[in-house]
N, C-alpha and C positions, 0 to 999 in steps of 0.2 A: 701605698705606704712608702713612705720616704726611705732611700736605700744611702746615698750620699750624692755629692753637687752640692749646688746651689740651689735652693729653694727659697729664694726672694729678691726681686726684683733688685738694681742698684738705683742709682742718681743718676748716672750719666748716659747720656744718647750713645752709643755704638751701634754699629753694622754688624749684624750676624745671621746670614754670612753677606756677603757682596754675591751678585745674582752670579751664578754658574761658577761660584766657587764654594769651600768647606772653611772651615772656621771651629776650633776645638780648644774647649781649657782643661787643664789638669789638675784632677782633685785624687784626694787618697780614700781607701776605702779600706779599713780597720779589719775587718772578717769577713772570713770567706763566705759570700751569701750566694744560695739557689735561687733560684726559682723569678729571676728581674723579669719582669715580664712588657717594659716599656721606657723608653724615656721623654721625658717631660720640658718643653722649652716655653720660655716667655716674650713677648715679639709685644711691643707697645702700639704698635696699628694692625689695622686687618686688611688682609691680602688676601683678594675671593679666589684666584686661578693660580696662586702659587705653588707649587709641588717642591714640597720636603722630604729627605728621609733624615734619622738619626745616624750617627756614626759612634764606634767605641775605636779606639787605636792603643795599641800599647806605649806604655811610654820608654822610649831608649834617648838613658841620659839629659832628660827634660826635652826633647824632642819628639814628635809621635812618631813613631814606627809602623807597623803593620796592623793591618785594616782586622780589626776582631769579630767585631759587628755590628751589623746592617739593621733597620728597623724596615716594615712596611712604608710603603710611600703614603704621604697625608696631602691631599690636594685641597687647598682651602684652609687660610692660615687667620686665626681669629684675635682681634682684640685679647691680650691677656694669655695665660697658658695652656699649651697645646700637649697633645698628647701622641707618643709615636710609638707604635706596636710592634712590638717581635711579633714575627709566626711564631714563634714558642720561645715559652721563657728560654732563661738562659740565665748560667750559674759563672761567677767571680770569686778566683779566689784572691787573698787580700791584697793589694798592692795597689800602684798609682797609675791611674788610666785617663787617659783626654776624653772627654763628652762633646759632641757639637752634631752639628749637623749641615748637609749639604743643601743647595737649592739652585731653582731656576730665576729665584726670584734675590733682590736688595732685602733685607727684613730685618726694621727697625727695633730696637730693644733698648735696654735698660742694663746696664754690667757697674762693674766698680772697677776702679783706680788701682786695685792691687790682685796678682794673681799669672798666671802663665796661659796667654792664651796665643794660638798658632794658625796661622792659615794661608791659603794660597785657591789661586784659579784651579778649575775642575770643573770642564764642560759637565752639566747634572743629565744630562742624555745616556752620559756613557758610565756613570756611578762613581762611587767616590773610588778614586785611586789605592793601589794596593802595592808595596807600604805607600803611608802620605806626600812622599816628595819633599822639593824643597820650602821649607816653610817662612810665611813672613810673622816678625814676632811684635806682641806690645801686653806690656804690663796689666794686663786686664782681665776680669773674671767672668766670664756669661754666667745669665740665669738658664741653668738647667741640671736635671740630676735626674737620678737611676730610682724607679718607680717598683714594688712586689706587691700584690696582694697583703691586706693585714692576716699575720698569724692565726689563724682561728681555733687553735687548741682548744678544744672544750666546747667548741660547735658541734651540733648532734644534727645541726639540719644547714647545710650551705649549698643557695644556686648561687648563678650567674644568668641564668634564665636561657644561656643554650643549648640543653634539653628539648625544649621547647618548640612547635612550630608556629611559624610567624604571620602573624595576621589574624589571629583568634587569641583568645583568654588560655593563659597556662589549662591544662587539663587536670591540674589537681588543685587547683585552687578554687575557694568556691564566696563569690558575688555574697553581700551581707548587706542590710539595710533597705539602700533605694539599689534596687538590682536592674540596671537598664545595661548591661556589658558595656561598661566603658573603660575598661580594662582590657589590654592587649599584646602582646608581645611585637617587639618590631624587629628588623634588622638593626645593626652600626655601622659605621667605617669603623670606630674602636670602641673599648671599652674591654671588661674581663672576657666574655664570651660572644663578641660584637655581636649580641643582643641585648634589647631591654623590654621591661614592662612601661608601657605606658600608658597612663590615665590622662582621658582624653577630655576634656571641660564641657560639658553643654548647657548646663544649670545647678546653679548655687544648694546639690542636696548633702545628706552625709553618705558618699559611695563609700567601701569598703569591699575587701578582698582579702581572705585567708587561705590560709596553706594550712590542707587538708593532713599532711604528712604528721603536720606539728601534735593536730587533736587540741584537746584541752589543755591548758597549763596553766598554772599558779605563778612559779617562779621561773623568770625568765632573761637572757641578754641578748636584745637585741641590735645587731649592727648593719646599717641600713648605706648604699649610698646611692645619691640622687642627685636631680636637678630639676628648678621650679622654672618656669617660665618667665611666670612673676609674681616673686615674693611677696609682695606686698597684700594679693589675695590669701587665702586661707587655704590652705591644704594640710590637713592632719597624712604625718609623716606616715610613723608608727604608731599601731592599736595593739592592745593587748589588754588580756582578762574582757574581751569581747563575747558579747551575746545581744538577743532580743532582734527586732526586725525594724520596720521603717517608721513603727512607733512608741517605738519603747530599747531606744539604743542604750548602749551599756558597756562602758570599759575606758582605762586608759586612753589618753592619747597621746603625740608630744608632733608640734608644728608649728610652722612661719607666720603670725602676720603682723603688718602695723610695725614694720623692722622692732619685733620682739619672738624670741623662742617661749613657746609657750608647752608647758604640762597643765594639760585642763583633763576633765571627761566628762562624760556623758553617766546621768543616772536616771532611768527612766526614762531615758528622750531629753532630760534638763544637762544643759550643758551649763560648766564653771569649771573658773579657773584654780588650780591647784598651787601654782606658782609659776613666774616668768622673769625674762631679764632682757635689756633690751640688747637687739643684733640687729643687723642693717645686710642682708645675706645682699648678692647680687645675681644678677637675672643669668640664666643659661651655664652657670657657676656650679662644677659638681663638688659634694660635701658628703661628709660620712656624718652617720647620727648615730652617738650608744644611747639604747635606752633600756635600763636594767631594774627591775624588779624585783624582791626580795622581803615579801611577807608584806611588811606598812611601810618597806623603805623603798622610796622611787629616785631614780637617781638618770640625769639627762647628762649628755654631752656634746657639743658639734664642732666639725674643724674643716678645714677647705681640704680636698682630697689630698693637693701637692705636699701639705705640712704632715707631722708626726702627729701620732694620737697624741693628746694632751694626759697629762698624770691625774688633774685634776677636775671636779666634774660642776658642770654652769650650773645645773639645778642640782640640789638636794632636798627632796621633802617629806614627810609622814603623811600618808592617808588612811585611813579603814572603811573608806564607805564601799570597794569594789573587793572582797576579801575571799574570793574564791575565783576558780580556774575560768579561762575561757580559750577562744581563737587568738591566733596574733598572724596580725596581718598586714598593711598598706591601707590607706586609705586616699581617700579625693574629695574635691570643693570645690575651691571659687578658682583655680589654675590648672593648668594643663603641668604633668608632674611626669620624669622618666626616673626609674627605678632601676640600676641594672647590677645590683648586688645586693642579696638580701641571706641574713645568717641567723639564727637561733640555738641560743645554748641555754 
């Protein structure tokens, strides 16, 4: 969830950073927030051997000062935005702080024309300097900003899937429809609990996967986040008021294909659609999905992880043909799918 920065890309080609030096802009951040557990940067090419970390510095006088904090290192800098992880969260209280990050590598990006951003040489072998040093300055803003888990008040069931051991199927969760274990937990380099579930593609059935924990349920909100391979296949995200077996499927569903977000389900093994609108997701792209239920009201939502939840929801619609409890769970299709936050309230 989006903490403060910048989260969107500018117009203009800048350096961030130049190879073996740091590069930081200064944004404000309104309350005092716990729990940041990453910062998030955007680099317009991909760089396979580069080594990143993040940097926080204080700000003294619109100058950065002293070195706050450090992120994990990310080796492997991808097309589009990246993600850089504390070993554990970490708490800000309000005031104005430079975001940037260091590197071994030149890392082309996208900033805008207005903004205070600072940088200088810093061999990346020896870590970013503490305080910053002397800085060289230019009117400019990078894309990047301070990352927390979404708030989950009112969640009764929340993984991350690090629990979990790696290389077999969660152990409370239980295989539903075409049961061939394609379902798996893996390691990260990041993510919430740098693990994920992965649903692994072999053939076009309806797999599924429920959390045992959950039981039966009627009314339900689920908040999901992922990434497809490739969207344009089919993969049912989220199930819910799930039952029946490999031929007589049954429940909710809500997923990608044909660049459209789709709420169909399954009755009897008959699949239709309930309503859609079109989206155009991209490949390797993580995104969060609310999908909430409540009697005959079904209600979807999706955002790309780096943005804020939206106020407002893509689908809205009335059904009655699924009107009692089931499983809620993950499903898979025609893509290979990774999962590595899954919540129910």
């Amino acid at each position: 969830m989006f903490v403060f920065g910048k989260n969107a890309a500018g117009t203009v080609s800048t350096t961030f950073p130049t190879a073996n030096g740091k590069s930081v802009s200064l944004f404000t951040l309104g309350t005092t927030t716990n729990g940041i557990d990453k910062l998030v940067f955007y680099s317009y090419s991909a760089y396979g051997s580069a080594k990143v970390k993040g940097v926080i510095y204080a700000n003294s006088s619109g100058d950065p000062g002293s070195l706050l904090h450090t992120t994990d290192e990310l080796v492997g800098v991808s097309a589009g935005w990246n993600e850089l992880s504390f070993s554990s969260p970490i708490n800000l209280t309000a005031d104005d702080y430079f975001l940037g990050i260091i590197s071994d590598t030149s890392i082309n990006s996208r900033g805008t024309t207005t903004g205070n951003n600072k940088y200088n040489d810093d061999t990346y072998s020896d870590g970013p300097t503490d305080p910053f040093g002397t800085p060289g300055s230019s009117s400019t803003q990078k894309p990047i900003f301070a990352s927390k888990p979404s708030d989950e008040t009112g969640a009764n069931y929340v993984t991350d899937f690090s629990e979990y051991t790696v290389d077999v199927q969660p152990s409370d969760w239980t295989d539903r429809w075409h049961t061939t274990d394609q379902f798996k937990v893996r390691s990260a380099s990041s993510g919430f609990g740098q693990k994920f579930l992965e649903f692994l593609h072999v053939s076009d059935e309806r797999y599924a996967l429920s959390w045992d924990d959950v039981g039966s349920a009627e009314n339900v909100d689920v908040l999901i986040r992922f990434r497809e391979e490739n969207p344009a296949d089919y993969t049912p995200i989220a199930i819910v008021r799930g039952s029946g077996d490999s031929s007589s499927e049954q429940g909710y569903r809500v997923g990608l294909y044909n660049n459209e977000l789709q709420l169909s389900k399954y009755v009897n093994a008959v699949n239709s659609t309930v309503d859609s609108i079109a989206w155009v997701p991209s490949a390797e792209t993580y995104y969060r999905l609310r999908f909430r239920v409540n009697e005959y009201s079904l209600k979807v939502r999706m955002w790309e992880d780096h943005l804020p939840e939206p106020d407002t929801w893509d689908i809205e619609a009335t059904d009655c043909e699924i009107a009692t409890g089931g499983w809620v769970g993950v499903g898979g299709y025609g893509c290979d799918c990774d999962y590595d936050f899954f919540s129910v309230g």
